[in-house]
PAVEXGU-623957 format. One record per residue (C-alpha): x, y, z; residue number from 1. Coordinates in nm, 3 decimals. Example, Ala and Ser with C-alpha at 12.3 -4.5 7.8 and 13.67 -1.06 7.14 Angstrom:
<recs>
1.230,-0.450,0.780,1
1.367,-0.106,0.714,2
</recs>
This chain:
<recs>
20.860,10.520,18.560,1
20.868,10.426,18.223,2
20.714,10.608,18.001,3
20.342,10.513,17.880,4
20.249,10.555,17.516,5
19.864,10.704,17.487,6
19.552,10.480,17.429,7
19.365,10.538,17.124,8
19.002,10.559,17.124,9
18.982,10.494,16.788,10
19.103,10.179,16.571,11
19.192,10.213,16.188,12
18.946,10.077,15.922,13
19.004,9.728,15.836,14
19.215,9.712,15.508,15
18.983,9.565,15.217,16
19.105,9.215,15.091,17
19.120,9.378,14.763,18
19.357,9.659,14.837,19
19.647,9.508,14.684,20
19.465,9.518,14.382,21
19.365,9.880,14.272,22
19.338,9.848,13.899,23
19.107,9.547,13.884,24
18.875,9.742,14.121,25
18.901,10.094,13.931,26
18.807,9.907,13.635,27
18.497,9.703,13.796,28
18.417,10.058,13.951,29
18.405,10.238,13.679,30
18.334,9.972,13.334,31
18.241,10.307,13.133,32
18.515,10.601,13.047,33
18.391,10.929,13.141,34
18.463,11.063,12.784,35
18.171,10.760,12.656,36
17.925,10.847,12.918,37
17.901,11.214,12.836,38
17.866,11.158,12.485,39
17.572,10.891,12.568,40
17.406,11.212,12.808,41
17.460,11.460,12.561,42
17.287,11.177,12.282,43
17.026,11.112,12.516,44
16.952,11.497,12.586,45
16.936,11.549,12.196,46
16.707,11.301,12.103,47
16.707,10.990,11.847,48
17.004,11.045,11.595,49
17.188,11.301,11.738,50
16.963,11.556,11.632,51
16.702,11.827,11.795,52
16.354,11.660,11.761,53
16.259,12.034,11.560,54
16.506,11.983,11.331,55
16.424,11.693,11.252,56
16.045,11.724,11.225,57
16.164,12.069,11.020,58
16.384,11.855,10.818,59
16.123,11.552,10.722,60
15.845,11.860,10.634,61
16.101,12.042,10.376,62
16.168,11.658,10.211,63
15.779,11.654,10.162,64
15.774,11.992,10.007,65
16.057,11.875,9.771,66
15.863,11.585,9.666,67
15.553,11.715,9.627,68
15.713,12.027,9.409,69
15.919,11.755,9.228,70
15.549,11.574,9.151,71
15.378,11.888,9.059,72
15.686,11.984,8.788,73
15.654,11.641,8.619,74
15.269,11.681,8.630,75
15.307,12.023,8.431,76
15.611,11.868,8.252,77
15.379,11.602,8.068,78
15.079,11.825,8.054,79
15.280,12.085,7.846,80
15.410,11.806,7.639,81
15.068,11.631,7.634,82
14.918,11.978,7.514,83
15.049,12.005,7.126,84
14.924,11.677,7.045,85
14.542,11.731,7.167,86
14.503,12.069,7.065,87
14.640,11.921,6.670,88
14.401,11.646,6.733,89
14.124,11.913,6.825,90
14.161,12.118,6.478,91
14.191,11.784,6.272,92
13.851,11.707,6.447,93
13.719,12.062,6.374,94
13.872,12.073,6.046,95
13.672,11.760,5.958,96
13.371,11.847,6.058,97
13.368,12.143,5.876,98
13.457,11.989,5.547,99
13.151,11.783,5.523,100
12.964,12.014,5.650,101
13.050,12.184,5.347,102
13.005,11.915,5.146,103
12.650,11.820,5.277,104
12.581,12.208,5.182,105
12.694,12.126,4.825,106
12.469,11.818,4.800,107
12.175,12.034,5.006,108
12.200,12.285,4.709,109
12.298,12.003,4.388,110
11.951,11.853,4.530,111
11.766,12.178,4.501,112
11.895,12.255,4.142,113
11.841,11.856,4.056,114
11.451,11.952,4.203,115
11.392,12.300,4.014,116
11.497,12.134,3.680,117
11.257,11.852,3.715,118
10.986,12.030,3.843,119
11.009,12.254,3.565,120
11.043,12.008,3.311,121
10.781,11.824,3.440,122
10.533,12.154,3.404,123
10.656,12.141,3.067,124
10.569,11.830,2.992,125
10.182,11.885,3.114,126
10.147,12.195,2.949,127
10.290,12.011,2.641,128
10.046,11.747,2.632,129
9.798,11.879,2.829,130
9.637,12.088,2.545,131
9.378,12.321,2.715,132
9.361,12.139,3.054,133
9.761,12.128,3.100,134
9.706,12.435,3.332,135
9.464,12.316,3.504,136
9.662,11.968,3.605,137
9.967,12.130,3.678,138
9.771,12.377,3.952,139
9.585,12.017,4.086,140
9.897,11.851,4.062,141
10.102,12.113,4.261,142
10.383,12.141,3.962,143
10.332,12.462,3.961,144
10.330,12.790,4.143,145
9.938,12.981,4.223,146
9.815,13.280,4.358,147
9.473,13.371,4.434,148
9.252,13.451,4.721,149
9.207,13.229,5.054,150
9.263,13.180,5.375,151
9.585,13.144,5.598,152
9.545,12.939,5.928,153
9.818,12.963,6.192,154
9.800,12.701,6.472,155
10.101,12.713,6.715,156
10.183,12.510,7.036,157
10.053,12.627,7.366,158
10.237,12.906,7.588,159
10.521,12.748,7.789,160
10.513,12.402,7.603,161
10.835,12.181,7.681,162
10.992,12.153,7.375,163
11.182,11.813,7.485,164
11.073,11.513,7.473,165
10.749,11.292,7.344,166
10.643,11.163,7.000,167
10.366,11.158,6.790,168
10.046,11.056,6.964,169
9.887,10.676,6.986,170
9.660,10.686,7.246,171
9.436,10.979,7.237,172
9.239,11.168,6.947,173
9.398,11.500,7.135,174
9.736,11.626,7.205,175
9.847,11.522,7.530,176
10.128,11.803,7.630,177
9.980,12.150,7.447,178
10.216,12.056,7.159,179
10.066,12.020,6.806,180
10.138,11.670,6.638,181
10.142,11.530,6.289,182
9.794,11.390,6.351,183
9.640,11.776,6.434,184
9.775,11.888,6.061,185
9.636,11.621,5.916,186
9.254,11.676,6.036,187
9.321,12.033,5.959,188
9.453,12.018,5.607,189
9.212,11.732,5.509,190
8.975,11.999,5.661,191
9.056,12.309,5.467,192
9.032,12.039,5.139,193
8.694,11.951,5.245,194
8.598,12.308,5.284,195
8.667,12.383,4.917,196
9.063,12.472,4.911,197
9.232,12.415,4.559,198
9.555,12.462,4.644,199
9.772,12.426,5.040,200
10.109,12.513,5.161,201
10.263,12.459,5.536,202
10.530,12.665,5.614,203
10.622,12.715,5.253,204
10.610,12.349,5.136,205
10.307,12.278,4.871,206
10.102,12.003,4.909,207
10.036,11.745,4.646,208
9.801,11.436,4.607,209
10.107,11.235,4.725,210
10.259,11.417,4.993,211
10.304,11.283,5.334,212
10.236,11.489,5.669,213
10.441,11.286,5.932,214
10.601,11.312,6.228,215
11.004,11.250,6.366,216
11.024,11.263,6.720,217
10.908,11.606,6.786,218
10.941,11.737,6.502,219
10.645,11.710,6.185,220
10.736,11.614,5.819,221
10.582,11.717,5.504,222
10.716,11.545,5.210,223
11.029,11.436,5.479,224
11.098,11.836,5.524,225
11.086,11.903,5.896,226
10.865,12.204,6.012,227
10.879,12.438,6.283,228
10.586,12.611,6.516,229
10.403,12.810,6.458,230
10.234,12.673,6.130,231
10.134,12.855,5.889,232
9.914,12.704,5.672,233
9.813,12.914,5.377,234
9.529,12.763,5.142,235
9.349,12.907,4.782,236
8.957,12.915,4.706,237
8.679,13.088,4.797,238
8.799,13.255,5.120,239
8.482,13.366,5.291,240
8.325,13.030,5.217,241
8.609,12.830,5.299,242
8.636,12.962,5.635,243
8.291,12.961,5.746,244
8.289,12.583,5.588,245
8.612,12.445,5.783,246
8.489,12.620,6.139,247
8.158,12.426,6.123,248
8.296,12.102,6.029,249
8.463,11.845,6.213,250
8.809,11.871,6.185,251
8.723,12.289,6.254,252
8.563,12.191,6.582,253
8.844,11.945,6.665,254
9.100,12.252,6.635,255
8.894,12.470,6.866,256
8.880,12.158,7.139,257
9.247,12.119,7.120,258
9.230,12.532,7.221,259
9.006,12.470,7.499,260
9.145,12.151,7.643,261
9.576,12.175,7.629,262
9.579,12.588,7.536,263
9.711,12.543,7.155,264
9.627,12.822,6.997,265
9.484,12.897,6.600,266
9.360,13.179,6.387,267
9.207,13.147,6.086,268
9.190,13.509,5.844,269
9.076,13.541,5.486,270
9.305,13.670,5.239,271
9.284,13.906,4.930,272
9.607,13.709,4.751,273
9.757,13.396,4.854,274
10.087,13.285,4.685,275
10.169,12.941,4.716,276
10.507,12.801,4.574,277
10.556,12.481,4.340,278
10.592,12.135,4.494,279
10.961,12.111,4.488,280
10.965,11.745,4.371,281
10.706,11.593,4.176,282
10.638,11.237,4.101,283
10.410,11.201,3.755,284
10.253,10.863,3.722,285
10.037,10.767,3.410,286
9.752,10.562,3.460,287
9.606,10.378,3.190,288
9.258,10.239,3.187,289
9.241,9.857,3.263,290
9.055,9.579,3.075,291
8.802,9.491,3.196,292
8.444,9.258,3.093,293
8.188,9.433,3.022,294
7.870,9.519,3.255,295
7.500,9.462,3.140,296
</recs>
């Protein structure tokens, strides 16, 4: 018998059409080299740039740090060079200040020697042609200095008074904040006058026929010299009579409602010796009868 080749149970796999052409597939296959698709992975797996995401946030902190050290040096830079010129303009300022200071010292005392050489000779000129009554028209006249006995009244502002603010009263006959005003001397030195005084001083400054007691602000004025609390005002005459005199008169009963209503305070004392100090300026005025017709 001839001999039988064996069936096979299985056929081949068809051949693709393509088979002939194994480099055009490979390279359809596979578009990408190997080598470029790890490096994309290994990108990928890094992060944005190439670079660990905490290396970069590290890196981006330590540039801010540099700037803001970079900002802070120039800062000091210009301060430092910034310093010279307003610490020179600081002692020119100072410097300045205290040279007219020093002058308006000078002037302070020129006016004060200018005052004690008119005032005394103005005394001499009353006591020149005064005759007999040139003493007694340089005391009236305040031209010159006096001692004898009196009284010394002290009114002061009340306990606790605000020393800001305010001006000299309009509205009311009484102070209105416990401080004393311009218009409260007034009543009280026209007072003491009334009561028999020959002579009065506030605070050291002697009154004349044409002084002025006024007020700037808080502060009062006599003769345009500004006075501080407590006041002292010390006055010659008859001392027992004088005080008795100005507590039972108006102007003394005005002083003790000022006490009772806003709390300023006031003594009145008699003295053995007053001392009272010349009027530091002194205007002299002569005044010459006037023609007149005559009266029947």
């Amino acid at each position: 018998m001839p001999q039988q080749h064996p069936d096979r149970s299985t056929a081949s796999p068809p051949v693709r059409p393509d088979a002939s052409m194994s480099l055009l597939t490979n390279v359809m296959d596979h578009s990408l080299d190997e080598g470029y698709a790890e490096a994309a992975a290994r990108k990928q797996a890094l992060g944005d740039g190439g670079l660990p995401r905490t290396l970069r946030a590290k890196l981006g902190l330590a540039a801010g740090l540099v700037l803001a050290a970079l900002v802070v040096t120039v800062g000091a830079t210009q301060a430092r060079i910034a310093a010279p010129v307003v610490a020179k303009e600081r002692q020119e300022l100072i410097d300045r200040i205290e040279r007219e200071t020093a002058k308006a010292d000078r002037i302070e005392d020129d006016i004060d020697t200018l005052r004690a050489d008119v005032g005394k000779r103005q005394r001499d000129a009353l006591q020149e042609h005064g005759g007999d009554q040139g003493e007694l028209v340089a005391l009236l006249s305040g031209a010159t200095g006096v001692h004898g006995p009196g009284v010394e009244l002290v009114v002061d502002d009340a306990e606790g008074t605000d020393q800001g603010g305010g001006g000299p009263r309009t509205s009311t006959g009484f102070s209105d904040n416990g401080r004393v005003r311009d218009r409260d001397m007034q009543r009280v030195v026209n007072g003491l006058w009334q009561s028999g005084a020959e002579a009065i001083a506030i605070n050291g400054q002697r009154l004349t026929a044409l002084s002025a007691i006024r007020a700037a602000g808080d502060a009062i004025l006599v003769d345009n010299k500004p006075l501080v609390p407590p006041y002292t005002v010390l006055a010659i005459g008859d001392g027992q009579t004088m005080r008795t005199k100005f507590r039972q008169s108006a102007d003394g009963r005005y002083l003790q409602a000022l006490k009772g209503n806003f709390g300023i305070t006031s003594r009145i004392s008699v003295e053995k010796d007053v001392r009272l100090p010349a009027a530091p300026s002194l205007i002299v005025r002569n005044a010459e009868p006037k023609a007149g017709k005559g009266t029947s």
